[in-house]
Each structure stands twice: as structure tokens, then as C-alpha cells.
N, C-alpha and C positions, 0 to 999 in steps of 0.2 A: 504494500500500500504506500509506504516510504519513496520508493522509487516513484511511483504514478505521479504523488503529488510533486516534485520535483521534476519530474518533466512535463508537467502540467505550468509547472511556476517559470520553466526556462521558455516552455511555448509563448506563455505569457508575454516575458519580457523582452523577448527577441519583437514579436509583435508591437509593443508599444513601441521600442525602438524604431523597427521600419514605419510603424506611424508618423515619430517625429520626423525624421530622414524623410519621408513622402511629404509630409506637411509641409516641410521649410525648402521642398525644392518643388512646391507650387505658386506660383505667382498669378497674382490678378492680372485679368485681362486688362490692358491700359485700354483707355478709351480712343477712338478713333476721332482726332480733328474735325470737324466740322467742312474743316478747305479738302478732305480727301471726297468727304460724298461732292462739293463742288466741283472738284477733278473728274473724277466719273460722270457725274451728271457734263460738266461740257463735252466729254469723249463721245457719248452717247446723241449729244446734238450737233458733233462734229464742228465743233468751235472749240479746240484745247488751244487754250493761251498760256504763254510763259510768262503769269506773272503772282504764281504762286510762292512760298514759301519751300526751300528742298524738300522739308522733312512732310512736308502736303503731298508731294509724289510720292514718297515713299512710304507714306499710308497708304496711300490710293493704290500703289501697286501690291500690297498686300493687304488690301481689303477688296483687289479684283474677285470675283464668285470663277470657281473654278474651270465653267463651260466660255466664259469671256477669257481667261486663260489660256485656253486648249484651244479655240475654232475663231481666236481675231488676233488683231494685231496691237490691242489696247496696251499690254505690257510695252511693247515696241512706241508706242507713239507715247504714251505716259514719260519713259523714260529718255525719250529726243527731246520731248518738251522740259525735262527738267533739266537737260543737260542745255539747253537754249537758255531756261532762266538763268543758268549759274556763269554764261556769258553775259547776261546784263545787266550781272549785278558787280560791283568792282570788289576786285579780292581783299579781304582782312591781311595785313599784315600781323603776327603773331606778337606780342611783346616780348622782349630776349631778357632773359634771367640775369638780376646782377652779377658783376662779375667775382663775386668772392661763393656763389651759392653754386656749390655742386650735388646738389639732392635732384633726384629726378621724382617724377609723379610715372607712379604706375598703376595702371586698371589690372585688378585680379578678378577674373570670373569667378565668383560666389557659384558658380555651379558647378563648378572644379572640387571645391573644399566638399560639396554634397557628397557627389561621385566617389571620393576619397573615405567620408566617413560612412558611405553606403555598401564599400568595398571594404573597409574594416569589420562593420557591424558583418558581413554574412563571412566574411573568414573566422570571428569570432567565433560564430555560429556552431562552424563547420568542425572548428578546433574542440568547441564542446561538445558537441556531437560524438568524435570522434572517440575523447576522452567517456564520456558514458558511456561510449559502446564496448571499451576495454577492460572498462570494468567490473560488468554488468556478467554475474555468475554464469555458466553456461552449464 
């Protein structure tokens, strides 16, 4: 009976675990722009003008519905028009780090560290597993 509850308690917590690990590498759906349904809507009445915002194309082309995907050319024309607005708009020059600062800024994908600790938690698993199963009278 000792054994059951114990691997009743290990089912358990390995579960709550991938709960947490499933949880924290689900993210909300960000909302889509307002300038993206504008996008589409002028594609659709074949007046796309270049005088959106980048990041307004690049909702739009991922908020194409998948049969305008596959059977037109709206990816294609979406993405000539944004490459037209980003000619007439004048380019940002970046600001240059003073001269005594040598720290750089780096982006780590947080969905790295999931992967990592979703890859520990089932080796975990597997290690205890393995360990019950060696010990476990025959």
C-alpha cells in the first residue's frame, strides 16, 4: 500500500510540475492593431497604400485567414507595400553608446529557459522512475 501511495504522490507532483512549465510557456494572445484589419480591408478593395505603420503589415500578414494565404497574392502585395512605406519614411539613426560603456543589451528568449526547465523536469522524471523501478522487490 506504501508503494501505491508514493507513486500516486510522485504522479502527482510531476503533474503539477508540467502544469506550471505548461502554464508559464502560454502566453496571451496580443491583440491585433486596428491598422492590420485596415490593411486587409484596403487589399480587399485593391487600394493598399504605403502609408501604414511596419509593425500594421506585419499584423496584417499574420492575421491573413489561411485560404487568402494559399490561393492570392495578398502576402506578396502586403509585404511590397510595407517595404515601399519603409522607403518613405527617413531612416532613425541609432544613438552610439558612450565611450567608456562597454555593457551590451541582450534579448534572451524566455522560451529557451521553459524548454530547459521542461527538459529537466521529464529527465527528472525518468531518473525516478528508473530509481523505483530498481528497487521495487521482484
Amino acid at each position: 500500500m506504501q508503494v501505491t501511495a508514493r507513486r500516486s504522490v510522485l504522479v502527482l507532483a510531476f503533474a503539477a510540475l508540467a502544469l506550471v512549465v505548461a502554464s508559464g510557456c502560454a502566453y496571451p494572445a496580443a491583440a491585433r492593431p486596428a491598422c492590420a484589419d485596415e490593411i486587409l480591408e484596403d487589399w480587399t478593395n485593391g487600394a493598399l497604400q504605403s502609408s501604414y505603420p511596419a509593425d500594421c503589415y506585419d499584423a496584417a500578414i499574420d492575421a491573413l485567414p489561411e485560404d487568402l494565404r494559399a490561393y492570392t497574392s495578398a502576402a506578396d502585395d502586403i509585404s511590397r507595400a510595407a517595404v515601399e512605406a519603409s522607403r518613405d519614411t527617413p531612416t532613425r539613426q541609432l544613438a552610439s553608446a558612450p565611450a567608456g560603456d562597454t555593457t551590451t543589451v541582450r534579448a534572451f528568449p524566455v522560451e529557451i529557459v521553459f524548454l530547459v526547465a521542461l527538459v529537466m523536469a521529464l529527465t527528472a522524471a525518468g531518473l525516478g522512475a528508473a530509481l523505483l523501478r530498481r528497487r521495487r522487490p521482484r
